[in-house]
N, C-alpha and C positions, 0 to 999 in steps of 0.2 A: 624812387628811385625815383610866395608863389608871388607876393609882393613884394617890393625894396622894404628891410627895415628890419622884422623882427629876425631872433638868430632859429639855430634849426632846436626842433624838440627834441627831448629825450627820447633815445632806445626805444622802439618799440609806439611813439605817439602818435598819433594821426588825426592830420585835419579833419577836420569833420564835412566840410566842404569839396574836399578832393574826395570826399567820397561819395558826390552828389550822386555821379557812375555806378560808384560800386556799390552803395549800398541801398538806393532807391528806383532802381531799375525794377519795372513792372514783372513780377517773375513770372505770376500765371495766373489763371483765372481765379485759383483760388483764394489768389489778394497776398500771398505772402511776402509782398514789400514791408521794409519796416522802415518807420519814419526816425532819422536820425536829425537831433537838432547841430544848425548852422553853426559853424566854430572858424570865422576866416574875418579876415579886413575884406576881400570882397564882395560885393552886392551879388545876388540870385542873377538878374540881370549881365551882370558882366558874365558869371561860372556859365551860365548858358552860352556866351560866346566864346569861350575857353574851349567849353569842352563839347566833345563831338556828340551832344546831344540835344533834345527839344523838350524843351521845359514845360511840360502840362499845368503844374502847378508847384508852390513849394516844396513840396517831397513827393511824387510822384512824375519819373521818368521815365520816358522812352526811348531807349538805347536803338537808333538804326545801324544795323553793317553796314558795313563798306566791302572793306577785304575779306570778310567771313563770306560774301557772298559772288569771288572774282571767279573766273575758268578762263584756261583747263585747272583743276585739282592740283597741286603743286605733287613737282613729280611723276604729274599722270599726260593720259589725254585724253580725263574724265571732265564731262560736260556737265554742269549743277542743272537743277531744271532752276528757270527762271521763274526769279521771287519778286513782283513787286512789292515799292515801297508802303504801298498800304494793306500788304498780306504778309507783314516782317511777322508781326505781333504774334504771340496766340492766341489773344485774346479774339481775335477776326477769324471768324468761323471762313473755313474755304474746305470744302468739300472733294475739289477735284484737285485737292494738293499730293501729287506724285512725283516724291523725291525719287533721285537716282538713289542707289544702294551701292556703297563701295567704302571697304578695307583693305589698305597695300598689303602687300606677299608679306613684306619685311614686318611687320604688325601681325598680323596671320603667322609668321615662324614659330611666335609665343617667345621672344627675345623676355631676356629678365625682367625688362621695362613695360612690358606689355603683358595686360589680361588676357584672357581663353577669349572666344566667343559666347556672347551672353548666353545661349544653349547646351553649351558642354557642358557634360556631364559631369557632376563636381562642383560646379564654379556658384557659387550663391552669395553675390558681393552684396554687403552692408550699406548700400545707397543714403545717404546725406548722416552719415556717422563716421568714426574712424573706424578703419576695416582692417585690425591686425596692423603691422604698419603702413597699409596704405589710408591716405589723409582722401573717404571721397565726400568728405563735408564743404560745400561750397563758401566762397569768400561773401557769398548776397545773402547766406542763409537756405532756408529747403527749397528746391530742385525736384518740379513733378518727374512723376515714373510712371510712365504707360505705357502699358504691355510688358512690364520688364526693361522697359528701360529708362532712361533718365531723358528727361527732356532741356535742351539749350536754354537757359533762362532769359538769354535776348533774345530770341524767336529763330525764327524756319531760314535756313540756310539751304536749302536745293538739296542736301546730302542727308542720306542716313548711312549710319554702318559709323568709324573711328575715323577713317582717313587715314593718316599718319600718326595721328595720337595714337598714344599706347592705351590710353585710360578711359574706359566708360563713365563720362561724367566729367566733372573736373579735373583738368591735367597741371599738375599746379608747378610754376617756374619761379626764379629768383632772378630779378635783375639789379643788377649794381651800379649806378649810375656815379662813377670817380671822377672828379673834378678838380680843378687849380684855375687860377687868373692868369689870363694870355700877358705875358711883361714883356720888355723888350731887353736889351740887351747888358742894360745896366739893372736892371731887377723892378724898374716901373711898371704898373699895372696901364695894360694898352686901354686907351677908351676908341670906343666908334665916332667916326668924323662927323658921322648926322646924330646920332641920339645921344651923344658923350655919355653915354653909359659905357662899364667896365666891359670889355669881352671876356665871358667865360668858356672856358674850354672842357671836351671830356674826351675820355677813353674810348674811343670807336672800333669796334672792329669788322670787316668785311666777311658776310657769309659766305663761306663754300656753296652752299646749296641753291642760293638766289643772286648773289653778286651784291646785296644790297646793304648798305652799312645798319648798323644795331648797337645795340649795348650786349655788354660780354656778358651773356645772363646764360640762364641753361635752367635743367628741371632740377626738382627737389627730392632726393633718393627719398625712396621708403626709409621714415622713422628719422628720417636726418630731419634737425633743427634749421630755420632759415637762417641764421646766421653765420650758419658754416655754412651752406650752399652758397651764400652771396660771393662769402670768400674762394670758398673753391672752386666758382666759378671764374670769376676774376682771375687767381692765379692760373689753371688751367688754358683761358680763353684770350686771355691779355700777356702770359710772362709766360708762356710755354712748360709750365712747373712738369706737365708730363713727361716731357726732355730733361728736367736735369738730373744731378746727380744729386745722392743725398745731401751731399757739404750744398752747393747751390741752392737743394730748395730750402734747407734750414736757417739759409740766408735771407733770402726773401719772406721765408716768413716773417722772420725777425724786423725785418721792416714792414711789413705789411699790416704789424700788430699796431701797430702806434695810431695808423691811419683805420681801422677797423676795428677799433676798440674805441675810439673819441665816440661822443655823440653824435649823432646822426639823423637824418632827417627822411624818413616813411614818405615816399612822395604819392603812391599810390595803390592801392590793394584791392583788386576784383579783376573784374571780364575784361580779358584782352580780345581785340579785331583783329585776328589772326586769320589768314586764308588756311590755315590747314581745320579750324573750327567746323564741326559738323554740328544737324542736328541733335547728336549723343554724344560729341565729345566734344571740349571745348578749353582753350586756353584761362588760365587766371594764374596773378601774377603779382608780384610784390616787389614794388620799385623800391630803392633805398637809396638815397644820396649822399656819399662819402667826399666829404671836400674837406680838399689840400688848403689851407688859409697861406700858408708860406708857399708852396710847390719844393719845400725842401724833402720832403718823404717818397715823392714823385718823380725830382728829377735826378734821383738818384736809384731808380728801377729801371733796367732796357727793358721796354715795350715788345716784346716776341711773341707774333702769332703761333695759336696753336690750336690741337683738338678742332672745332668747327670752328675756325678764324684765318681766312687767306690771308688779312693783310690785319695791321691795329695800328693805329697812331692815336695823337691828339689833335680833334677836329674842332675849331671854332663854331661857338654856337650861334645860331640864326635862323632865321623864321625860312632861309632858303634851303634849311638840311631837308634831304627825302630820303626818311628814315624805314626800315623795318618796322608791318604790325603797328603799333601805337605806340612804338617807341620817341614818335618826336614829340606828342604829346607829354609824354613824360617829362620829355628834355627843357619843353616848354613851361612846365609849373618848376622847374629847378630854376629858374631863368630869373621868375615872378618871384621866387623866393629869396634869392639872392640884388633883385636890381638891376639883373646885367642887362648887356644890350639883346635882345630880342627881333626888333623892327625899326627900319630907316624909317618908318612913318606912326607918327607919334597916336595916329586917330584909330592905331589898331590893335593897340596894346589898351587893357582896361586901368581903371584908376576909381580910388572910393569917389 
């Protein structure tokens, strides 16, 4: 959901590079990072300035939080204990590390979305496997478990216990990232006055929960395939499809097939920096980019908030959006992919 030039891959492919992140991220002591080889026009050097990480060496990363490590607890006026940045790891032995413990009510209810408490009696989850239909095999590969429980594979977040996540372990979402070329009023693609690159635009919508704009993504039901989540997210969080009527959403499907069935391009797949992230539970996500080449499929949808979306339109892209989570990030290798404009200043975007 990365440079000017080539087109997007097949259903289902993925850079190998974009997944500097997800797939080389230091998991645990016990080394189960796996080295995945480079598959991009850009240089190791440049993807280290990309992406919100620090480059040890060719395949081994270390993923720092940001927002997995903010307070108060979203929702709360739970306090994380403070993690510095050289006690992320878990490889860095700390001794007098005492997280807070906290799971909301709403998680605690035992809503259908959510697990029991790792101790009830009963509950014996299948940890880095499929578990019945729920998926808790992580997007990095295996995920220590101590004590019973699963351990965050980017390190110590200040919290133990779910938080707001439902899932012990990997909580895994779909995000859709829908796009078209900003034109002007005769059907011209706009370019930026400083970097005459094209502007591209996408699908935003405003959280309910935090005010803060996102892409219309959501989680991935038990046993549901990601490619109907992406969609049903989308139509759900962007076209209000929970409001209409049958004749209506059959309509929108019907358009929505054309643009959701073309090829498509896998922007991203692993650990999202999410502040609801605990040390046991943890966001991972799978960006996917759906572009409009005409904006003929697109400007023929009203755009209606719905489900968790105050507000949605189509926002222009730029290095000024302050996006939800790692969302801008995302938005950012859609950018690279395509050529558009980015940044008014040329020495900050990479280049081979």
């Amino acid at each position: 959901a990365v440079a000017a030039g080539p087109m997007p891959l097949a259903a289902g492919a993925l850079p190998r590079a974009v997944a500097v992140l997800s797939f080389s991220v230091l998991l645990s002591a016990r080394g189960t990072a796996q080295r995945r080889p480079a598959h991009s026009n850009l240089s190791a050097s440049c993807w280290s300035r990309l992406h919100p990480v620090n480059m040890l060496n060719s395949y081994n990363v270390k993923f720092h939080h940001s927002k997995a490590l903010t307070s108060p607890y979203p929702g709360s006026h739970i306090e994380r204990s403070q993690v510095p940045e050289d006690k992320v790891g878990w490889l860095t032995e700390w001794e007098d590390y005492n997280p807070v413990e906290y799971t909301a009510k709403s998680v605690l209810a035992r809503p259908s979305w959510a697990d029991p408490q790792i101790n009830d009696e009963g509950f014996s989850p299948k940890f880095n496997e499929r578990d019945g239909e729920v998926e808790r095999k992580s997007l990095h590969g295996l995920y220590v478990v101590e004590n019973g429980r699963p351990r965050n594979p980017a390190g110590r977040t200040g919290l133990t216990g779910r938080g707001l996540l439902g899932r012990w372990g990997p909580n895994h979402a779909a995000d859709p990232v829908v796009t078209r070329w900003k034109r002007d009023r005769s059907g011209n693609k706009v370019a930026h006055p400083v970097s005459g690159k094209n502007i591209l635009q996408f699908v935003a919508i405003k959280r309910r929960d935090c005010g803060e704009w996102a892409i219309p993504g959501g989680m991935v039901d038990p046993g549901e395939k990601i490619t109907a989540t992406l969609k049903r997210e989308f139509e759900e969080e962007a076209l209000n499809s929970l409001q209409k009527s049958p004749e209506e959403k059959a309509k929108l499907e019907k358009q929505l097939q054309k643009l959701f069935s073309q090829e498509h391009l896998v922007v991203y797949r692993g650990y999202v920096d999410d502040p609801r992230n605990t040390d046991n539970a943890w966001m991972e996500t799978e960006a996917v980019n759906y572009h409009d080449e005409t904006g003929e499929t697109m400007d023929n949808l009203p755009l209606e908030a719905g489900d968790d979306a105050g507000v949605v339109k189509w926002v222009d892209i730029s290095e000024k959006l302050e996006l939800y989570a790692s969302h801008r990030y995302f938005i950012k290798l859609v950018t690279e992919k395509w050529g558009a404009h980015w940044s008014e200043d040329p020495g900050s975007e990479c280049h081979e």
